[in-house]
GUMIMAR-387524 format. One line per field, with one value per residue: residue number from 0; chain; x, y, z of N, C-alpha, C, O in turn. Coordinates in nm, 4 decimals. Each point is the difference from the previous one (the first is absolute). Layout:
BEGIN
pos = c(NUM  ...)
unit = c(A  ...)
nc1 = c(X  ...)
nc2 = c(Y  ...)
nc3 = c(Z  ...)
cac1 = c(X  ...)
cac2 = c(Y  ...)
cac3 = c(Z  ...)
cc1 = c(X  ...)
cc2 = c(Y  ...)
cc3 = c(Z  ...)
oc1 = c(X  ...)
oc2 = c(Y  ...)
oc3 = c(Z  ...)
! end
This chain:
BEGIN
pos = c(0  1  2  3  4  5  6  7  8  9  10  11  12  13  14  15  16  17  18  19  20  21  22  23  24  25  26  27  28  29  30  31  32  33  34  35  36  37  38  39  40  41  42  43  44  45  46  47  48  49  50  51  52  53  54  55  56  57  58  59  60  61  62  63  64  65  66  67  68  69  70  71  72  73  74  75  76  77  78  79  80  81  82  83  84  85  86  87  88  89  90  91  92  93  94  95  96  97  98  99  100  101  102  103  104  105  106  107  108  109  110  111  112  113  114  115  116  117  118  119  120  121  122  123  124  125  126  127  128  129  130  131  132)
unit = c(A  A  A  A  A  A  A  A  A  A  A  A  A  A  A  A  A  A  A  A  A  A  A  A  A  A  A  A  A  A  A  A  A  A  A  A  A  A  A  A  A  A  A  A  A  A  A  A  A  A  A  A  A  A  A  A  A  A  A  A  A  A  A  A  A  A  A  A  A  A  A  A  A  A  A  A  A  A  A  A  A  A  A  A  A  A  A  A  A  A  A  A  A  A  A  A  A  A  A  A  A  A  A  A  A  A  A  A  A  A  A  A  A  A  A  A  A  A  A  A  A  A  A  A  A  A  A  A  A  A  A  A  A)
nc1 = c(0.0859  -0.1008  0.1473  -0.0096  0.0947  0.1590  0.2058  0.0313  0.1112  0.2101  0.0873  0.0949  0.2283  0.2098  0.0611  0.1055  0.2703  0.1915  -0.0974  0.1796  0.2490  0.0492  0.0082  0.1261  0.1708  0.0035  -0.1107  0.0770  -0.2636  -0.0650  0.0347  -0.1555  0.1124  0.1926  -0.0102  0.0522  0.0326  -0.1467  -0.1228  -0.1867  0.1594  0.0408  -0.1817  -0.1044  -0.0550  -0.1823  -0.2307  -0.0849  0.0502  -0.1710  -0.2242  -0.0352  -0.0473  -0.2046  -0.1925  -0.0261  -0.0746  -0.2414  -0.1095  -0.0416  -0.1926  -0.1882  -0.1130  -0.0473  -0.0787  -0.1438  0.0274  -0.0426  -0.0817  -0.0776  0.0040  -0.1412  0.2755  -0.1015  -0.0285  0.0657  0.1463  -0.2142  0.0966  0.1945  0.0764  -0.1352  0.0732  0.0552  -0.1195  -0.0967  0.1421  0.1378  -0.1247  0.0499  0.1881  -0.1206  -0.1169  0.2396  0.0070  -0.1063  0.1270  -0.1392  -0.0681  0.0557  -0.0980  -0.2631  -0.0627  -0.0927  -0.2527  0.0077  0.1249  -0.1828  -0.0774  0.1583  -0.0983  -0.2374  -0.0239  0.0356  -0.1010  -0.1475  0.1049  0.0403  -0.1094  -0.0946  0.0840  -0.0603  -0.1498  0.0455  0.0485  -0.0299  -0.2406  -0.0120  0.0565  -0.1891  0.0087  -0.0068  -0.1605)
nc2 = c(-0.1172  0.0864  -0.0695  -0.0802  -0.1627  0.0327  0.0921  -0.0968  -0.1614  0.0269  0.0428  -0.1319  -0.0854  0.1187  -0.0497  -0.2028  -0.0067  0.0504  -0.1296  -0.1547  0.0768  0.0037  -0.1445  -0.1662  0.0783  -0.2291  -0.0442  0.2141  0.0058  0.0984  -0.1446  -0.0239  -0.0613  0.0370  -0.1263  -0.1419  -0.0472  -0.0438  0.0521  0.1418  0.1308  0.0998  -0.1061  0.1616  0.1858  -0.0567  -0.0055  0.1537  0.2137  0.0483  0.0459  0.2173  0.1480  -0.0055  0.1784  0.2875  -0.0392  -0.0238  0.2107  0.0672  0.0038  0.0546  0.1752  0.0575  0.0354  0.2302  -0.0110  -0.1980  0.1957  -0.1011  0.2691  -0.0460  -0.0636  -0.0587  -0.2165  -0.2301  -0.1151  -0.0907  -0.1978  -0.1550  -0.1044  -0.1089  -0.1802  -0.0806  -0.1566  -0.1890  -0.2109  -0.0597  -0.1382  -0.2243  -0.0866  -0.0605  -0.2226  -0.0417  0.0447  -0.0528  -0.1270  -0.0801  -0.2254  0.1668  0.0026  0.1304  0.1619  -0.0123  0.0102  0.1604  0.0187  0.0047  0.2008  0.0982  -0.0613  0.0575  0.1735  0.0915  -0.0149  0.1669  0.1905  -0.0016  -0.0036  0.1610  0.1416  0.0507  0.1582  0.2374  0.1386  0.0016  0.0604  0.2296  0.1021  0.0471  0.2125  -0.2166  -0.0201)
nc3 = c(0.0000  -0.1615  0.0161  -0.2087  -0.0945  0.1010  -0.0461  -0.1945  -0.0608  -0.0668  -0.2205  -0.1643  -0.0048  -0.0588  -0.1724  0.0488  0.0468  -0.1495  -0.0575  0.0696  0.0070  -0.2598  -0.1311  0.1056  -0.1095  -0.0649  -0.1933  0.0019  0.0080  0.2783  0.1224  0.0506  -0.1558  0.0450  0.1927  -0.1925  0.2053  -0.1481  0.1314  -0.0983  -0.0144  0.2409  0.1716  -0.1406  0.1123  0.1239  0.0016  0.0293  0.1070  0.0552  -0.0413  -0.0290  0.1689  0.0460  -0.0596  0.0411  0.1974  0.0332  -0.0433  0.1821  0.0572  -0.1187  -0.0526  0.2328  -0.1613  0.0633  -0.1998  0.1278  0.1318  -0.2059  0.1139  -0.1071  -0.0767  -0.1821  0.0511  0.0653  -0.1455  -0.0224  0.1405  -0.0735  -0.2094  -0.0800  0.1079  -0.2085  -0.1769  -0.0441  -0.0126  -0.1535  -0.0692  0.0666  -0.1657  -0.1811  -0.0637  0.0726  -0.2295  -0.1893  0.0806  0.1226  -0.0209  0.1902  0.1807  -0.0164  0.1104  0.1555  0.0533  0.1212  0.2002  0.2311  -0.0016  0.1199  0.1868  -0.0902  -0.0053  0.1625  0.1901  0.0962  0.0682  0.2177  0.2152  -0.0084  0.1419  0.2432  -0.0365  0.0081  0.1583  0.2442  0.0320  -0.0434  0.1805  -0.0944  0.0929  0.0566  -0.0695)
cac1 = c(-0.0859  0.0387  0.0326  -0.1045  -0.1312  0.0241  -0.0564  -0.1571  -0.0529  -0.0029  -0.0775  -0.1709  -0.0756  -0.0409  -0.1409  -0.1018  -0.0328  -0.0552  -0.1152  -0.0845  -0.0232  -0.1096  -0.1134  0.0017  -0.0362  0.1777  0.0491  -0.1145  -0.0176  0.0327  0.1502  0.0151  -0.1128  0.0231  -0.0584  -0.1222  -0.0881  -0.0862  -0.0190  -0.0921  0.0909  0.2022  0.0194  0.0042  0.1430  0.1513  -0.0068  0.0411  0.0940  0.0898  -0.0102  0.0878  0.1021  -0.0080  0.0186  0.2247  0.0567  -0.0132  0.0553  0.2020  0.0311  0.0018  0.1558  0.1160  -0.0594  -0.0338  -0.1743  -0.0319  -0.0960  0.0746  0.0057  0.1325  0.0490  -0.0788  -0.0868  0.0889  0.0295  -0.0792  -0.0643  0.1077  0.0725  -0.1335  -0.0054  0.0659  -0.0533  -0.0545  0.1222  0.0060  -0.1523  -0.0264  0.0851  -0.0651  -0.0839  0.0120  0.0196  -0.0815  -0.0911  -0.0831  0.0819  0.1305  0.0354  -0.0126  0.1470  0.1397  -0.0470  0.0472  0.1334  -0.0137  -0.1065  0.0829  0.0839  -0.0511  -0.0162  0.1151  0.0446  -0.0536  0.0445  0.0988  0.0004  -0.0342  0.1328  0.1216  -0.0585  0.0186  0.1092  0.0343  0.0203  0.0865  0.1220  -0.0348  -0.0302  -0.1068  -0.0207)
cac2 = c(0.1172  0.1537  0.1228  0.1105  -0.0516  0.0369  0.1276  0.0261  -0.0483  0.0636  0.1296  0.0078  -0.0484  0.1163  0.0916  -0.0634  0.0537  0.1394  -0.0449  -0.0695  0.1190  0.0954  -0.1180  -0.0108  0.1758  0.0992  0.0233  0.0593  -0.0142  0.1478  0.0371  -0.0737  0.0076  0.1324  0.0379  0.0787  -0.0986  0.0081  -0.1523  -0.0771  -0.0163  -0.0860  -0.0999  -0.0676  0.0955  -0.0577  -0.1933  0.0097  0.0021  -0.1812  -0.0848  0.0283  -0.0493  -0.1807  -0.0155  0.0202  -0.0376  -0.1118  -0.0125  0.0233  -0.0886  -0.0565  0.0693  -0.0761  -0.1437  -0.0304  -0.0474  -0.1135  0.0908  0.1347  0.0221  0.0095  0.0893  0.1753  0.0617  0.0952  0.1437  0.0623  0.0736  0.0732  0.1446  0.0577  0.0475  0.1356  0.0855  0.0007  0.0547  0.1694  0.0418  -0.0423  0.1021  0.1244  0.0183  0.0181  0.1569  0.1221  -0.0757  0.1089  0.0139  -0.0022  -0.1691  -0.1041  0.0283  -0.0421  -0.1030  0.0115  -0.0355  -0.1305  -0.0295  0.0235  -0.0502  -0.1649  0.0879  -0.0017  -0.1202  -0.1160  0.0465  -0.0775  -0.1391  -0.0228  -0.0066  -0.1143  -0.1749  0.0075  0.0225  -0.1760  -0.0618  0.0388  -0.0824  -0.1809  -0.0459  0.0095  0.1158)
cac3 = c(0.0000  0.0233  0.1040  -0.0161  0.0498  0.1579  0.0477  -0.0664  0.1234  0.1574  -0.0058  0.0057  0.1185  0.0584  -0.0400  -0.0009  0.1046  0.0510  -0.0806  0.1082  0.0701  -0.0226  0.0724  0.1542  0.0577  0.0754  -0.0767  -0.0412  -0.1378  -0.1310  0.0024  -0.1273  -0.1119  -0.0228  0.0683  -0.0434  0.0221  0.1493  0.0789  -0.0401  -0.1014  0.0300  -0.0231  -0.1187  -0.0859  0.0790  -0.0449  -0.1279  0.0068  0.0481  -0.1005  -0.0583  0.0520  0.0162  -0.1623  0.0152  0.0699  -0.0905  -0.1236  0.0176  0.0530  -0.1185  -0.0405  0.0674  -0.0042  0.1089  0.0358  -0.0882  -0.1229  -0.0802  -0.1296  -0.0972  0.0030  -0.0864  0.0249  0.1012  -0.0138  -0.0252  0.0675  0.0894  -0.0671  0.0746  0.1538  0.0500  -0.0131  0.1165  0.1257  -0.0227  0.0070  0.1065  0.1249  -0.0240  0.0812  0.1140  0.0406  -0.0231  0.0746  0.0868  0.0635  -0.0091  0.0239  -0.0950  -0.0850  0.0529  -0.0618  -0.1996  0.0086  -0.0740  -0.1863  -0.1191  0.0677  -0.0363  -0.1284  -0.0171  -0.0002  -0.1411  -0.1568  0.0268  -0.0192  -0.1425  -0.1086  0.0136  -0.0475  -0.1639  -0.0191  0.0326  -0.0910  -0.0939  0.0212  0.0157  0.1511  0.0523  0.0540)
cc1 = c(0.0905  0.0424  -0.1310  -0.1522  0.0231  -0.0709  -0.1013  -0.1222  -0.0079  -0.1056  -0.1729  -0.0565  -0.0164  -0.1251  -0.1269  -0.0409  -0.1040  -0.1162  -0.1228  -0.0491  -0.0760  -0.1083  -0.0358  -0.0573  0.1401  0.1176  -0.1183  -0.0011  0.0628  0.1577  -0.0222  -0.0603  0.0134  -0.0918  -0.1596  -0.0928  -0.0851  0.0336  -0.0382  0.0550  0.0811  -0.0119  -0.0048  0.1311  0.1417  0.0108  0.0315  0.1514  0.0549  0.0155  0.0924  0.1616  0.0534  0.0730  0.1160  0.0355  0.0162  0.0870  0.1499  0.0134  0.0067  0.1236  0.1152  -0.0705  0.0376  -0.1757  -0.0236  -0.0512  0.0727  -0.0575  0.0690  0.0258  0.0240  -0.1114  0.0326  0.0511  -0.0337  -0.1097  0.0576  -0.0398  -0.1702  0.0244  0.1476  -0.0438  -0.1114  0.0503  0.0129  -0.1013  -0.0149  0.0678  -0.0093  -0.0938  -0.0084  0.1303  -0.1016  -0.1327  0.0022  0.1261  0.1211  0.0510  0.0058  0.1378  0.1201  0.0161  0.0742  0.0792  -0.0190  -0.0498  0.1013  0.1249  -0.0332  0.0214  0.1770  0.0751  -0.0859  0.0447  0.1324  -0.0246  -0.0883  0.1328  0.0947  -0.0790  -0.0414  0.1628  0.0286  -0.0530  0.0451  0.1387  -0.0318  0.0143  -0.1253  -0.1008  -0.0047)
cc2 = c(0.1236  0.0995  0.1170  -0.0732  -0.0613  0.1079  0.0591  -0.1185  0.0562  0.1348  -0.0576  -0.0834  0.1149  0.0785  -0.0478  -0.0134  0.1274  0.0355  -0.0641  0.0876  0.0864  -0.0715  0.0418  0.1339  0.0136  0.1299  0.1137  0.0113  0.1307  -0.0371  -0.1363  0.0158  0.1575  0.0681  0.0158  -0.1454  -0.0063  -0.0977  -0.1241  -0.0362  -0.1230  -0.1001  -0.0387  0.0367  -0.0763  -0.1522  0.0523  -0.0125  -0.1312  -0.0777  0.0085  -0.0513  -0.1348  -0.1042  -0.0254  -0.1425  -0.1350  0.0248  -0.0011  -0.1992  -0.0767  0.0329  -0.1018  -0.1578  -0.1023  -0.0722  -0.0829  0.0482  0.1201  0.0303  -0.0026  0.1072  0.1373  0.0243  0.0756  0.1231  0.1029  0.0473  0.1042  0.1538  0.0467  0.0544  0.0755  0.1715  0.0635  0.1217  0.1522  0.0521  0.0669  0.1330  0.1489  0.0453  0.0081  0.0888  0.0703  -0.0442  0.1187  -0.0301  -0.0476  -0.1776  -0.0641  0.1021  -0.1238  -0.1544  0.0150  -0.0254  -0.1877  -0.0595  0.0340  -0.1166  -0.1459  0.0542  -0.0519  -0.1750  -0.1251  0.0321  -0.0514  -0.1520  -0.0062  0.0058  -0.0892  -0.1534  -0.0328  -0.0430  -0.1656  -0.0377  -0.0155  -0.0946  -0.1303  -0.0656  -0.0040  0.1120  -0.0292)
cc3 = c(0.0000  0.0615  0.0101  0.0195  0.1081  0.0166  -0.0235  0.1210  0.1266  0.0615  -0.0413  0.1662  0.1128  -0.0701  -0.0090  0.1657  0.0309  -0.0641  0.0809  0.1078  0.0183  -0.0229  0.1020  0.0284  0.0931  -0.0716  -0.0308  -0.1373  -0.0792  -0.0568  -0.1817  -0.1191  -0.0044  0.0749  -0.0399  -0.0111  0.1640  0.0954  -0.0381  -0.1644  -0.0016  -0.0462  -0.1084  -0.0445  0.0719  -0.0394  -0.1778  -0.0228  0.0956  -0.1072  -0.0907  0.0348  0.0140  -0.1607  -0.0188  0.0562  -0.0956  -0.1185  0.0184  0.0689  -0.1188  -0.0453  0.0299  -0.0047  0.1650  0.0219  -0.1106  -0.1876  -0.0252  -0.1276  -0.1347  0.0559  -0.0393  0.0806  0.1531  -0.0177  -0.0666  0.0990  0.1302  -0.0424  0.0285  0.0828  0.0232  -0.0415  0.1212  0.1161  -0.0557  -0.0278  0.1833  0.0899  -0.0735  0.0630  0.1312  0.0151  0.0341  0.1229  0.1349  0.1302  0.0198  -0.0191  -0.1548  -0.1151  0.0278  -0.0803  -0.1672  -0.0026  -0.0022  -0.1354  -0.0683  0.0212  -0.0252  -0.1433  -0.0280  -0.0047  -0.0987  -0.1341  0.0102  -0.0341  -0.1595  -0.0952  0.0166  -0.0220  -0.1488  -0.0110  -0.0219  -0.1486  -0.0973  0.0072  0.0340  0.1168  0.0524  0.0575  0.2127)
oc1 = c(0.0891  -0.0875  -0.0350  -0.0957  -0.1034  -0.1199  -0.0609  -0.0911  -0.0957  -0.0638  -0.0990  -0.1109  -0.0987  -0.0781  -0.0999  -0.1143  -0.1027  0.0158  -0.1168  -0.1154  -0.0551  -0.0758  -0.0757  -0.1044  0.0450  0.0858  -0.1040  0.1022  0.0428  0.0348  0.1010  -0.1087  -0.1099  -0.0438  -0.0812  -0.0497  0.0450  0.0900  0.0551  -0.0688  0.0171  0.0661  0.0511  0.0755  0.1190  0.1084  0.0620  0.0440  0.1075  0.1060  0.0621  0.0709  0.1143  0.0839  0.0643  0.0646  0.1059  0.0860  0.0749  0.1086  0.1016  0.1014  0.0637  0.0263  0.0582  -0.0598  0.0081  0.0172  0.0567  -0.0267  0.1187  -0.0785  0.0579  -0.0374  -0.0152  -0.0403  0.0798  -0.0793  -0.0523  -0.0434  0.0190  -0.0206  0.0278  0.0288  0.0111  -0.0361  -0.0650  0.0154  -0.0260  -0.0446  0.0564  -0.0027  -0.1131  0.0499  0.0017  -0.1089  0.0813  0.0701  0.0407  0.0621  0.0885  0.0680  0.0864  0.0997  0.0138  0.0163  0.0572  0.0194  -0.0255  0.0906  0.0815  0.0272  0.0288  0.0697  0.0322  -0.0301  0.0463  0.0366  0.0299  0.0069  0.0655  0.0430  -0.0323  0.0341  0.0220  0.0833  0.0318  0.0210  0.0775  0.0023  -0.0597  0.0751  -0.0184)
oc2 = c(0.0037  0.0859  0.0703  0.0566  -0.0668  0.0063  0.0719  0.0521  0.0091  0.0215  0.0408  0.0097  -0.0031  0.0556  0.0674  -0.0026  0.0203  0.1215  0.0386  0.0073  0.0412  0.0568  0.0968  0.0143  0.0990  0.0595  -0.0638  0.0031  0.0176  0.0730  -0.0103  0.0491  0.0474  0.0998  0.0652  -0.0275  0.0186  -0.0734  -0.1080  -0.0869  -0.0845  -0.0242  -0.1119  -0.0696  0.0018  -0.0561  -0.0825  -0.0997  -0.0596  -0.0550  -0.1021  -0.0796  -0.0426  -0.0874  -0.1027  -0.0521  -0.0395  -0.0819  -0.0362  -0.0566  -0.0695  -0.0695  -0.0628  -0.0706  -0.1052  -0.0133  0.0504  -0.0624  0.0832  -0.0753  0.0287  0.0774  0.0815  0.1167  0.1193  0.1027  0.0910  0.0931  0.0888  0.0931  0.0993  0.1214  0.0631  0.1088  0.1080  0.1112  0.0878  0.1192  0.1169  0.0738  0.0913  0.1092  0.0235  0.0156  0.0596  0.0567  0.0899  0.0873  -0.0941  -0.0493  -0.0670  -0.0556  -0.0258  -0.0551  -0.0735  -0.0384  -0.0719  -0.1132  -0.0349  -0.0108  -0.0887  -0.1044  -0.0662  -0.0434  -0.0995  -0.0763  -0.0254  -0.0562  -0.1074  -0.0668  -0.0595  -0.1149  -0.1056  -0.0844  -0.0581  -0.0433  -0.1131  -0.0842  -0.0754  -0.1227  0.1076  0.0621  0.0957)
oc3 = c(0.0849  0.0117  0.0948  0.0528  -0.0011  0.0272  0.0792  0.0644  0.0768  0.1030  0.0607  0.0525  0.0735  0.0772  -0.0250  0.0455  0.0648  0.0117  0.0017  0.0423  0.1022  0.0786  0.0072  0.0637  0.0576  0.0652  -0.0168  -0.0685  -0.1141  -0.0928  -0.0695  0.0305  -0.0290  -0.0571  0.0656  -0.1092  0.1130  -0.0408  0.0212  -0.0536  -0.0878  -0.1011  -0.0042  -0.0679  -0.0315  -0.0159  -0.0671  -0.0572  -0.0061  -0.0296  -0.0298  -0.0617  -0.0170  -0.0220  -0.0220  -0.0909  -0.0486  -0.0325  -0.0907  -0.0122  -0.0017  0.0071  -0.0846  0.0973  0.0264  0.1067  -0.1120  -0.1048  0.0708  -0.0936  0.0153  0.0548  0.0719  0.0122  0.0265  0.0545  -0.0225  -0.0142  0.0674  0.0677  0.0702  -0.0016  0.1020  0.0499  0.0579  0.0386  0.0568  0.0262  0.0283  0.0879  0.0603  0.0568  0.0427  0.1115  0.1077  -0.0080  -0.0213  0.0510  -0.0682  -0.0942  -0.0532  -0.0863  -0.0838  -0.0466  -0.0977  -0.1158  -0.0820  -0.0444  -0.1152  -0.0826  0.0253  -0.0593  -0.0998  -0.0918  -0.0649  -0.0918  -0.1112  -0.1032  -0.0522  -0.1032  -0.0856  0.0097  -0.0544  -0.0828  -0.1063  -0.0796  -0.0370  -0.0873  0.0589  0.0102  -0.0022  0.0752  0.0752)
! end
């Protein structure tokens, strides 16, 4: 496995942490979603984004032919290169977001943005040179 999909693991199991959080109500709703979701909003806006996240997790685990099932491979990285788009979509949208915290949040969204555009090259790369991915 990767140096980068390690780390790309590590971080969705913290945000999925922190996600649960804001669930619970330990975590408050104003500080997420650019401050502009109600109470009565979170829970779809937060199981959504799990879901998502989860997705990331499966699809990098395929990637690393960590799980019995796999997509063809184009199609993986076709869906990587989505979600980095995603990701800089993500940390634009939490510059310009209401509050300070979820700013800060833009340093982690450019930061999954960043390592999945990594582990997508160095696993183009392996293959290219006829090393396994």
């Amino acid at each position: 496995m990767t140096i980068y999909t390690k780390l790309l693991l590590f971080l969705i199991a913290l945000v999925l942490a922190f996600h649960s959080l804001v669930l619970i109500g330990i975590v408050p709703h104003e500080i997420v979603w650019g401050g502009r979701i109600n109470k009565e909003q979170v829970c779809s806006f937060e199981l959504a984004s799990m879901l998502i996240t989860i997705f990331l997790a499966l699809v990098l685990l395929m990637k690393e032919e960590k799980l019995p099932f796999r997509f063809p491979i184009k199609v993986l990285n076709i869906i990587i290169l989505a979600y980095i788009f995603l990701f800089v979509f993500n940390t634009i949208g939490n510059l310009m977001a209401k509050s300070m915290i979820e700013k800060w949040f833009s340093v982690l969204t450019a930061l999954f943005a960043l390592l999945l555009w990594f582990s997508l090259r160095s696993q183009k790369q392996k293959t290219e040179t006829g090393k396994k991915p």
